[in-house]
Each structure stands twice: as C-alpha cells, then as structure tokens.
C-alpha positions in Angstrom: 181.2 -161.0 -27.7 183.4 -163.6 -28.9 180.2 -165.2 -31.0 179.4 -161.4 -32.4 182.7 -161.5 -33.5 183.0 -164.7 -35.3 179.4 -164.2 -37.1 180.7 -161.0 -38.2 184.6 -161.8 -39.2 183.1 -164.8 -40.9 180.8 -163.3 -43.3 183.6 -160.0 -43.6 186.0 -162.6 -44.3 184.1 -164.2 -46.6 183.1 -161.0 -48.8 186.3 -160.0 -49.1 188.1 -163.1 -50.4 185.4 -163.6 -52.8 185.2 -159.6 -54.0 189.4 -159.8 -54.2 188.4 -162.9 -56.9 187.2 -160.1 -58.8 189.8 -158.1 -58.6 192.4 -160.7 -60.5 193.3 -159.4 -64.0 191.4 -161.5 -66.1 189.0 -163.6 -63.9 185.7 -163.4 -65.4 184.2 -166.8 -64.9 180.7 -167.1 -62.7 180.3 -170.4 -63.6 183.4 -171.6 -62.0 182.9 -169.6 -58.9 179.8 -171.1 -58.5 181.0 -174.6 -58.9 183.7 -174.4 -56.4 181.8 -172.6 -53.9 179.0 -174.9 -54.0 181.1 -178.3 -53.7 183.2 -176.4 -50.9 179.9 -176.0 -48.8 178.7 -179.3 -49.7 182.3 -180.6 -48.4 181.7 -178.9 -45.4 178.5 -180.2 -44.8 179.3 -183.6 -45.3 182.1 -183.4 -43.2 180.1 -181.9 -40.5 177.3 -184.3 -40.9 180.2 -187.5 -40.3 182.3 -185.7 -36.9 178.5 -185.1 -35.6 177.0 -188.9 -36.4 173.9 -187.3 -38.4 174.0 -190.0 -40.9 169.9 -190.6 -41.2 168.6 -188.7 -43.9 165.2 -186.4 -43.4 164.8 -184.9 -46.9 164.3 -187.3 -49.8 166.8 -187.0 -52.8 163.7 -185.6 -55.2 163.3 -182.7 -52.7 167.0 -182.2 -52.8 167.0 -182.4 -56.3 164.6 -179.6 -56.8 166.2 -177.4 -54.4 169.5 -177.6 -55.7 168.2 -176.2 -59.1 166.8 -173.0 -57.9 169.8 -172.7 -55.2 172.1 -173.0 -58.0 170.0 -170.4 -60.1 170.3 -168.1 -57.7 174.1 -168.2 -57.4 174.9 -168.5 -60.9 173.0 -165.2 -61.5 173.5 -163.1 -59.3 177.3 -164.3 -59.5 177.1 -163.2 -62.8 176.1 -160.0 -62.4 179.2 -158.9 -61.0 180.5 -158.8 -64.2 178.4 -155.7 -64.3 177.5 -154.1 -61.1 179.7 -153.5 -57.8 180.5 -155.9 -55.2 178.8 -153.3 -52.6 175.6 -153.1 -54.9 175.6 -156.7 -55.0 175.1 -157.3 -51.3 172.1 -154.4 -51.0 170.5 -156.1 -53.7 170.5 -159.3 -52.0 168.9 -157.4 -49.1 166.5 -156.7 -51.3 165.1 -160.4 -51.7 162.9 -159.4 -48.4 160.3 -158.0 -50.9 160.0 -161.2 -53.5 159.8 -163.5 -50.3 157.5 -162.3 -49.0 155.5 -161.8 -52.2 156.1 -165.4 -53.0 156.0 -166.6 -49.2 151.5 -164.9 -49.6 151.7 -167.0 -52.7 153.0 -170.4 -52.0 152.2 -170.5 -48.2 149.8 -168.2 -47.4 151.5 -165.8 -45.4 149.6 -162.1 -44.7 151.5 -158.9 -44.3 150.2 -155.3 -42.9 150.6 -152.3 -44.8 153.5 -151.4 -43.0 155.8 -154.1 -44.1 155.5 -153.6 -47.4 155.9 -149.6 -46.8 159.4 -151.0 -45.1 160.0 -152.9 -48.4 159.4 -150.3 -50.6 162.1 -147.8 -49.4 164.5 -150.6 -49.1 164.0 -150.8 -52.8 163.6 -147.3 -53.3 167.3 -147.2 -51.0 168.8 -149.6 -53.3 167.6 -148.3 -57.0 169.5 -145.4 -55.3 173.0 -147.2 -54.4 172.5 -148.8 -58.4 172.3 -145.5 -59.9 175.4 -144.6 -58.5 177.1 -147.3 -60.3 175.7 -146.3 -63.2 177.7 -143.2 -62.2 180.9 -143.9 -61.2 181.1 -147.5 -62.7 182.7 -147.7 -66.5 181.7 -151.9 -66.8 178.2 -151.3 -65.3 175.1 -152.3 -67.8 171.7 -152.7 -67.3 172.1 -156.4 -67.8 173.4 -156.9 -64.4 170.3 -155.3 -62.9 168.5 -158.0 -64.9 170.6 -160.7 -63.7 171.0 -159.7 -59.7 166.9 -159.4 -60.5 166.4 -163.2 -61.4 169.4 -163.9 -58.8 167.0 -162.6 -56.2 163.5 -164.2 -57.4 165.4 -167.8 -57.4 166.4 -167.2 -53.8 162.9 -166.1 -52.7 161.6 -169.1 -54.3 164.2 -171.2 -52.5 163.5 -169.6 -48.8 159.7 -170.4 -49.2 160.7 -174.2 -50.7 163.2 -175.2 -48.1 161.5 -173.6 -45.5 157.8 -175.8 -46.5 159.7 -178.3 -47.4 162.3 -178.9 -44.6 162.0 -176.8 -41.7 158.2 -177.0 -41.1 157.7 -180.4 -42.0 156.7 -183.1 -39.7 160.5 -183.9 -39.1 162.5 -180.9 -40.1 165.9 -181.8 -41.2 168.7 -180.1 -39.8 170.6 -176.7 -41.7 174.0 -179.0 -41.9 171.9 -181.7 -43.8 170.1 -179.3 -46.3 173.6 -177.4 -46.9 175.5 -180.6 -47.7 172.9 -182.5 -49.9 171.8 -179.2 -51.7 175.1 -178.2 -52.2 176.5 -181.9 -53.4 173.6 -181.9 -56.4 174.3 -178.5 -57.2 177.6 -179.0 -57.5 177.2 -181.4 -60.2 174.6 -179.3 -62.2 177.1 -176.7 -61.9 179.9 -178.7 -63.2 177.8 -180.0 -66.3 176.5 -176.1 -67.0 180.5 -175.7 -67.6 181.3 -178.5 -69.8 179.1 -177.4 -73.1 180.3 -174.0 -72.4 183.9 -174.1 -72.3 183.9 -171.8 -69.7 185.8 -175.2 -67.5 189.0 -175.0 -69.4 189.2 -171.6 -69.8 188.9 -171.4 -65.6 192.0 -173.9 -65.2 194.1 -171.8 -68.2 193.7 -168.9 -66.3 193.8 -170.6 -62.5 196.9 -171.8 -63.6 198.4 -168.8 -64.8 196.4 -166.9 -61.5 197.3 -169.6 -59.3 195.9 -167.5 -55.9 192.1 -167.4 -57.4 191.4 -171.1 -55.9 192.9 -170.9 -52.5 190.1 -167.4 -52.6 187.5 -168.7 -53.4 187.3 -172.0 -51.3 188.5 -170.2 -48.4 185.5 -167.8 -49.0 183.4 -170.5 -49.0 184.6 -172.1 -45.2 184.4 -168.6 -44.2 180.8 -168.5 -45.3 179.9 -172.2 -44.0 181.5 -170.7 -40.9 179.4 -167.7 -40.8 176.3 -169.6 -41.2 176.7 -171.9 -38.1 177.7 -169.1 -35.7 174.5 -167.1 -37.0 172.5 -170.4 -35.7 174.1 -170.3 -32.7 173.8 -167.3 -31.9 170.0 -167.7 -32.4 169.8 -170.6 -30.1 171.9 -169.2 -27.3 170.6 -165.6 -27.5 167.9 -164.8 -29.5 166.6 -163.6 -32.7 166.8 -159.5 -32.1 170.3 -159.8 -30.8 171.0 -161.8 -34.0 169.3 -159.7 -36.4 171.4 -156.7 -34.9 174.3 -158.5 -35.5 173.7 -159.1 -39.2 172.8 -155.8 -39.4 176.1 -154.7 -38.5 178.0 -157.1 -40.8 176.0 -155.3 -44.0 177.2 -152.4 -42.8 180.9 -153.6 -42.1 180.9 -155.5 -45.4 179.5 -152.6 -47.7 182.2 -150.5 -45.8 185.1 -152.7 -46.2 184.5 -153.4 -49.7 185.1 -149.5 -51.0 188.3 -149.6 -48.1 190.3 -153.0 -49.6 188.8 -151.9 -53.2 189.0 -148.7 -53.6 186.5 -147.2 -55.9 184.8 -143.9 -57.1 182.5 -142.8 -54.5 179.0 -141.0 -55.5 176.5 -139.1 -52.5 174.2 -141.8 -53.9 175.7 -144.4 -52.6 175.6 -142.7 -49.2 171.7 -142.1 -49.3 171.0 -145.3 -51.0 172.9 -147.1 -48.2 171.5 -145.2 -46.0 167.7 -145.8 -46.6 168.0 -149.6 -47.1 169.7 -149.8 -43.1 166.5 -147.5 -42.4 164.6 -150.2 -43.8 165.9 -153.4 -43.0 165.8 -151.9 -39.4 162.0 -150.9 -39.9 160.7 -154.5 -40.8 162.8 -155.9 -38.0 161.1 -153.8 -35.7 157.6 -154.6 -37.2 158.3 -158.3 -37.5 159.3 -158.2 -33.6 156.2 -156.6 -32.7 154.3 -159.4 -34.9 156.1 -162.1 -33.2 157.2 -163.8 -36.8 155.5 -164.5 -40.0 151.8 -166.2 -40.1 150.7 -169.0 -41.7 147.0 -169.9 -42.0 145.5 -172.2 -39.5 142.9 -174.8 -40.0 139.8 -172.5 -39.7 141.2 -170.1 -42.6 142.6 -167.6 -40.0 145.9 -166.0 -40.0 147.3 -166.7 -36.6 151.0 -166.3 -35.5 152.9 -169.4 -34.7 153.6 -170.0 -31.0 157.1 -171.1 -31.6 159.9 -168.7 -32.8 160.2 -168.7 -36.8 164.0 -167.1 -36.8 165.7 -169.8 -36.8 163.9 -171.5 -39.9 164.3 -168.1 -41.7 168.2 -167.9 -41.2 168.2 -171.5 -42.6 166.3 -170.0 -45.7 168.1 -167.2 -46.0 171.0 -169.2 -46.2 170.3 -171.5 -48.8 169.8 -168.6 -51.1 172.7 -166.8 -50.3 175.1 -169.5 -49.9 176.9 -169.1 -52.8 176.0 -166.1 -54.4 178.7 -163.9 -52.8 177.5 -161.7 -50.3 178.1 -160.7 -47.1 175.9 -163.6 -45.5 175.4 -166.3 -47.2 172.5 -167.2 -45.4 170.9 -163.7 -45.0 169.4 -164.6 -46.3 
C-alpha cells in the first residue's frame, strides 16, 4: 500500500505542478520547460548514481548521444502542443504511443503481434480521437497543430523505447534505468539549452520567471516528483510483479485525467467521457492479451518468434520512461 501510494502521488504530483505551469498568465515557453526538466532528471540521476557507487559506465557516450536527440524530440513536441490541446488530452495521447511502438518495435526488432493487439490499439486510438474532438469543442486555443505536434511527440518516443530498449536493456550488459536517465538527460539538456539560444525563447523565459517567480520552483519540483515516480514504478516491478504494476498505472491515468479537470477547471463535453472511457477499455485489453502472451517476442536464431523466458516488464517501464520523462504526463515513464 504504501508503494501504490507513492507510484501514484508521485506521478499525480507530478502532472499537476507541471499542468499549474500552464496555468501562469503568460507562460508560453516549451523550450524552457523542457530544458529544466531534463537537467532536473539528469541531476537526479547523477546524484543517485554517486549515494549508490555506480560510477562504471555501460552505455558508450555515442549511444547516449543518439538517444538524447530523439528523447529530447519527444519532449520538446509534445511539450509544445500544450500550447494547443488540454493537459488531459495530452496524457491520453501519450497513451497512445502503444500503437507506433509496437509498429516500430515489428520494424526495428522484429517483434510479431496477433490480430488482437492491434484490435486493442485501434480503439485506444479510436477512444482518444474521441477525447481530441472534445477539445475541439470546448477548447477556444485548440488547433489542429497541436494534434500534429503530440503526433511527432509520440513517434520520437516510440522510436526511443525500441532504441533504449536494443540498445541498453537487452544488450549483453544492460545498463541500469538510473544510468540511462542521468546521461540521457545530461546531453539532452545541453541540446535543449542551445535549441534556446538562436531562438530567444532563453531570455524571454527569465523576463517572465522573474516577473512569475513561482514557475521554477513548478517545474523542477515536477521533475523530482517524476524521477520519483519512475523508481517506485521499478520497485514495485521487482518486489511484486508486473500485473500488479500495470494496475497501478492504470489507476494513476485515471487519477491524473481526473484531477486535472478538478484543480483546472474546464468545459466538460460527453466526449470526453466516452473517449476516456474507451482508451481505459483498451489499455486494459492489451494488458490482458500481453499477460496471456507472457511479453513481447523477439525472433530466435532459427527465424521463429518465440517468447522470451525472462519477464520483459521491467525493460519496458525503462522504455516507457525515457520517452515520457519530460514530456509532461502523468508517468514519465509510461511509458
């Protein structure tokens, strides 16, 4: 109980400082939002890496390199998009990532899914085009672009999950979660910072920080909270298992879609109900069908798919976090 609780005031915690950003008059920089958040976590990673004694390296720093550019892709964008769409859309379309993953995780390592599973996809997009159109309702600033952006957000993280997982989780020696958070985070922190400079968008950020002096102290506290979240969600894993896990980030989407309309109040719409709805239908379905599966395949030497003997959940919350991690949402590993 005390772990359920922790995984799930964590991640809560974490959507609503970073949602009340939003709501300062005036704050309307992404870039910043992702450069803080991303040298928070790498911070924290580092920090953890130094009080644990994990000072040997696994991934090389080209590896790191790589991953930090499609990490940072996928926070700057679908950071972006809240310009346009609501915080609560935001999180269902990052649920939606399950779909390009697994498109891209056929693609780059050969994984197989039944008919099934991509049935479960389909209505979780079907549940979220749903939710979006009810911002297009009910929302005066929403615009097509954001769909566009959260859109790119999500392939970037699908294309991160499938490249840290290959790369670092299923190698020969896979590195640990705290050692891919920290370096990724470090050299996306500094691409971050240099996307700011040509921009302007740096000085404008500390003009209005200073004059909005609470937005900092938001978003790097969102940012522990969602380093937090991550490490209970791994613990949890180890100490209990993946179903009890998965129920528990279940319950956080819910909690955090819920929250959001409760601290910001906004217009509500009966699509948003269904939409919602249908993507917890979902979400649950391919749980279900990936328990019965016993995890993702990968093909073995002789060509056949076969399942892997160990447990893959854990590698998969790793992956889901990467993409998530600063992207605001209510895990920032979900993924």
């Amino acid at each position: 109980l005390v772990l359920t609780a922790a995984a799930i005031g964590s991640a809560v915690l974490f959507a609503a400082l970073q949602e009340g950003v939003f709501q300062v008059p005036g704050f309307k920089f992404s870039g910043w939002m992702t450069f803080v958040t991303a040298a928070t976590m790498a911070v924290c990673g580092h920090l953890e890496l130094l009080v644990t004694g994990s000072r040997q390296r696994v991934g090389t720093l080209d590896q790191y390199l790589r991953l930090s550019l499609l990490t940072l892709a996928g926070m700057y964008l679908t950071n972006a998009s809240l310009k346009y769409l609501n915080y609560s859309t935001r999180v269902l379309f990052k649920s939606s990532k399950l779909l390009p993953t697994m498109l891209l995780g056929t693609l780059m390592q050969g994984r197989r899914y039944s008919f099934l599973e991509y049935l479960a996809a389909g209505g979780l997009v079907g549940g979220i085009t749903l939710f979006t159109l009810g911002d297009a309702d009910t929302l005066p600033s929403f615009h097509l672009a954001g769909v566009g952006l959260i859109l790119l957000g999500i392939a970037a993280d699908a294309a991160t999950s499938n490249f840290e997982e290959k790369a670092f989780f299923r190698a020969v020696t896979p590195a640990s979660h705290v050692e891919v958070v920290a370096y990724s985070s470090m050299f996306g922190s500094a691409w971050g910072l240099l996307l700011l400079l040509p921009t302007g968008e740096l000085g404008a950020a500390l003009r209005h920080g200073a004059k909005q002096p609470q937005v900092l102290p938001l978003l790097v506290g969102s940012s522990i909270c969602g380093y937090a979240s991550v490490s209970v969600v791994l613990l949890l894993i180890k100490l209990y298992g993946a179903t009890v896990t998965e129920l528990v980030k279940s319950m956080r989407k819910v909690l955090t879609v819920a929250l959001s309309f409760v601290l910001y109040p906004k217009p509500f719409s009966w699509k948003y109900a269904v939409g919602g709805a249908a993507v917890l239908i979902s979400l649950a379905a391919t749980q279900e069908l990936q328990r019965r599966k016993g995890g993702d395949v990968s093909p073995a030497e002789g060509g056949e798919a076969q399942p892997f003997a160990r447990d893959t959940s854990e590698e998969d919350s790793r992956a889901d976090r990467s993409s998530d991690v600063g992207s605001v949402d209510d895990d920032p590993h979900d993924k």
